[in-house]
Structures are given as C-alpha cells and as structure tokens.
C-alpha positions as CSV (number, residue, x, y, z in Angstrom):
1,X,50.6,-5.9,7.4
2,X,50.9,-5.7,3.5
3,X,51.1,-9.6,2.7
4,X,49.4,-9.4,-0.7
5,X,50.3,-5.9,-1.6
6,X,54.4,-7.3,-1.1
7,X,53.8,-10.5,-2.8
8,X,52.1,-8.6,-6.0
9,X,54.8,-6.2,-5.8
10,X,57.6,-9.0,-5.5
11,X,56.2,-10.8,-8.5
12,X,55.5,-8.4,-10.8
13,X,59.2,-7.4,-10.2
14,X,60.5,-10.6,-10.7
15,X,58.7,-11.3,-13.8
16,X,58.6,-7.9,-15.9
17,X,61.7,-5.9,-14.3
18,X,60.1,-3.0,-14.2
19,X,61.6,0.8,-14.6
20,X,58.5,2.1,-12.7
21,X,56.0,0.3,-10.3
22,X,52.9,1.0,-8.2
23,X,50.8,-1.3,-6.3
24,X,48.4,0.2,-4.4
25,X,46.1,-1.2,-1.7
26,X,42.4,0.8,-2.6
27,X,40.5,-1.9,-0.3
28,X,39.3,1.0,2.1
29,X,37.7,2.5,-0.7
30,X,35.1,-0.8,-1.1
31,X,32.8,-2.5,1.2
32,X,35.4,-5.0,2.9
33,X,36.6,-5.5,6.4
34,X,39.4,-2.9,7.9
35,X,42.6,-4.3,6.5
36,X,41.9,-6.2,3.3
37,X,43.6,-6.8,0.9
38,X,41.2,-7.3,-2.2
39,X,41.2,-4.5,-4.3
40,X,44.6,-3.2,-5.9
41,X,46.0,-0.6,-8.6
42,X,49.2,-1.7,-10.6
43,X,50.8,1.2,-12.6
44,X,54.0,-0.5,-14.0
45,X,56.2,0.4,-16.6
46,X,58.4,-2.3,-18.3
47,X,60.2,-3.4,-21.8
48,X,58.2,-6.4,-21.7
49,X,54.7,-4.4,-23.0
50,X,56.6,-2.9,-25.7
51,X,54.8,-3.4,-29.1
52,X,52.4,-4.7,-27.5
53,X,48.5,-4.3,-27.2
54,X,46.5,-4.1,-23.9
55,X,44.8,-7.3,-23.7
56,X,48.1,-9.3,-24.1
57,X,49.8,-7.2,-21.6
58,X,46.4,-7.9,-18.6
59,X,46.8,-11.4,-19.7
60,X,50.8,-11.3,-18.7
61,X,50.0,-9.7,-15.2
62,X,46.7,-12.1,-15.3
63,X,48.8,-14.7,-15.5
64,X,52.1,-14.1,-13.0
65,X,49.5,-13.0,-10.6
66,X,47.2,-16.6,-11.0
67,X,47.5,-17.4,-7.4
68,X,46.6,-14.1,-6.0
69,X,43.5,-14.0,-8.3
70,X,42.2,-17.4,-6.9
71,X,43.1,-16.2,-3.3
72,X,41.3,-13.4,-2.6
73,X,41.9,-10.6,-4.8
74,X,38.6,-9.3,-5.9
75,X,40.0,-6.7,-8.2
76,X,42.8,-5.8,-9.9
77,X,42.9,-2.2,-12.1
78,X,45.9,-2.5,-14.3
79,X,47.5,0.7,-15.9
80,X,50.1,-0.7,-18.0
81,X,52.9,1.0,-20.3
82,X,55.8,0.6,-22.3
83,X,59.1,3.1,-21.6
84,X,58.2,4.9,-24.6
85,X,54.5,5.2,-23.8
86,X,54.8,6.5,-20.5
87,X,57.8,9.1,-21.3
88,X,54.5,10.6,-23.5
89,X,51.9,10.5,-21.5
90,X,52.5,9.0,-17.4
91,X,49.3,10.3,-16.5
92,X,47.5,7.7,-14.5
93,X,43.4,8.0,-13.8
94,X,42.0,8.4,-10.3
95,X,40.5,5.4,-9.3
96,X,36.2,5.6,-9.2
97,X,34.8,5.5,-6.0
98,X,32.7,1.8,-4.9
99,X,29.5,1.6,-6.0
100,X,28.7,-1.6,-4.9
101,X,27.6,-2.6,-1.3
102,X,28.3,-5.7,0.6
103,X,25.8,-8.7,-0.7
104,X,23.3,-7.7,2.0
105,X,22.7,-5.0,0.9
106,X,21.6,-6.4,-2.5
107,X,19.3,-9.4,-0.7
C-alpha cells in the first residue's frame, strides 16, 4: 500500500500543477522495516519555480508537505525545476546508497 507516496503525490499536484512529477519510494534502500514509507525522491517540474532559487522552491515543497515531515518522513531528496530549466538539462542524479545503520548499530 503507497499511503504516503499517494498523499505526497496528491499534494504536490494540487499545490504546484505540475507538467512533470516523480515521487519515488527509496525506503528499501535505508535501514527501515519492509514497507516504509520514510525516505522519498520528488523530481517535479512546474511554473511555480520559475525565477526562482533553490532554497525558496525546498521551502514551497517543505511547506505543502508540513504534515508528512512531522509524520514520519525521514527524508525527502527534492530535484526541483522550472519548464525552461528542465527542457535544458532533465537529467536527474541517482540517488547514493544508505550509509547509515539503524541506531543500534551506532550504541
């Protein structure tokens, strides 16, 4: 079931009309339970980031997204564009593999 992944979807549609969105569900790739959904990658294109500067447009998402952030999203890799910017370059990085390690393993 892809609760969180279809509620970040939903709102990030609502909010920023998008011409191009991704949300991917990388929580197998970290040291959480089978199923999670903490750890996502957003690729979105919209008119709303046009002109605009990176921090202002994480703060946007940031902000439509509040309630996920509080609830259980860990982390959130945002690859943000404008039309104009992505019609350049829509080249999107691979995501790094975990590092990290549950909390016991750090005790």
């Amino acid at each position: 079931m892809k609760v969180v992944e279809n509620c970040i979807f939903s709102k990030l549609s609502a909010t920023f009309s998008p011409a191009h969105l991704e949300v991917l569900n990388e929580s197998f790739m970290h040291a959480v339970p089978a199923g999670s959904e903490t750890h996502f990658k957003v690729v979105m294109v919209a008119d709303a980031f046009d002109g605009k500067r990176q921090v202002p447009r994480h703060q946007a998402v940031y902000a439509c997204l509040a309630d996920e952030l509080k609830n259980g999203v860990h982390a959130l890799a945002l690859h943000i564009f404008s039309p104009s910017e992505w019609q350049v370059s829509a080249a999107v990085p691979a995501s790094p593999k975990c590092l990290g390690g549950s909390k016991q393993d750090h005790s």
